[in-house]
C-alpha positions in Angstrom: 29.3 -22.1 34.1 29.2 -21.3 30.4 27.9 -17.7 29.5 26.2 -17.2 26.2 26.5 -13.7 24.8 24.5 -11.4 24.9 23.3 -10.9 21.0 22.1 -14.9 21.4 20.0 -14.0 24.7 17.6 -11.7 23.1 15.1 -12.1 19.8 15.3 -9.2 17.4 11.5 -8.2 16.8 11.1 -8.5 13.3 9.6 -5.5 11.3 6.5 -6.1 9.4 5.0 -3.5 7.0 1.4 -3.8 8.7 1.9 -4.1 12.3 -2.4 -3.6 12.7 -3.2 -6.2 10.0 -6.1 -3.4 9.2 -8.5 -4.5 5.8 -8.1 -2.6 3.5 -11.4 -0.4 3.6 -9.9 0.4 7.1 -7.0 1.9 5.7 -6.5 5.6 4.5 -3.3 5.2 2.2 -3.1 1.6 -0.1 0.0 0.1 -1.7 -0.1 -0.1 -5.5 -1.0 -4.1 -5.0 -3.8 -3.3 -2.8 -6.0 -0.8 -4.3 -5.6 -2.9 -7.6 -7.0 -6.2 -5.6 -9.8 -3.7 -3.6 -10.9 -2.0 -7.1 -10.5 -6.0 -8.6 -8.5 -4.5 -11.7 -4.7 -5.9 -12.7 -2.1 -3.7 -10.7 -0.8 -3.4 -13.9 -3.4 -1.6 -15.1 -3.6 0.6 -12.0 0.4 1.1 -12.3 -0.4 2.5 -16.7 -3.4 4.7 -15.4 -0.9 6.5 -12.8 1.6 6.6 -15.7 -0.6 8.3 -17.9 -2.6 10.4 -15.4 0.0 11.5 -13.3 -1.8 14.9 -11.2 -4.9 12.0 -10.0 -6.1 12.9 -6.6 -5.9 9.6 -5.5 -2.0 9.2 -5.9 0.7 10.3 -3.2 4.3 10.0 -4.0 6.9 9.0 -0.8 10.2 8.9 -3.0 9.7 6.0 -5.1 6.5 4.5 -4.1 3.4 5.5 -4.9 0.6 4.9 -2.3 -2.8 5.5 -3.2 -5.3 7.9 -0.8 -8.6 5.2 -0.3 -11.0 8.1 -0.1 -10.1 9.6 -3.4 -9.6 6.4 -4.8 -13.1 4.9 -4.2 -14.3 8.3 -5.2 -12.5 8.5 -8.6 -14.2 4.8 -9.2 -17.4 6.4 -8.8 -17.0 8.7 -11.4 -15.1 6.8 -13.9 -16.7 4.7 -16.6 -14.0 2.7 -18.3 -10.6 1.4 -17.1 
């Protein structure tokens, strides 16, 4: 009898970034690609207004990425006029 070892018995879950598949109005924090495609501007765009506003509400460092806070977000569109 031939035994197989024991790394090849067992599948590795694979990690995904969004284990809930939650929509994004369900979410509280948004990558830089998804608030850009929610507020249906270039991410770009949304990367030069962090750049030059850098003390928004709506932005959350964690290292080197930037996540945006939804709440504030939509809020902030509210307000503004021109992007």
């Amino acid at each position: 009898m031939r035994c197989t070892p024991i790394f090849l018995r067992y599948k590795r879950k694979e990690k995904t970034l969004n284990n809930y598949n939650l929509l994004p109005h369900e979410k509280i924090l948004l990558s830089i690609d998804e608030a850009a495609e929610y507020a249906s501007i270039g991410h770009h765009r949304l990367r030069a207004i962090i750049e030059e506003n850098p003390d928004l509400s709506f932005i959350l460092r964690k290292g080197k990425q930037v996540l945006i806070k939804r709440p504030y977000f939509e809020n902030w569109i509210e307000t503004v006029t021109f992007i």
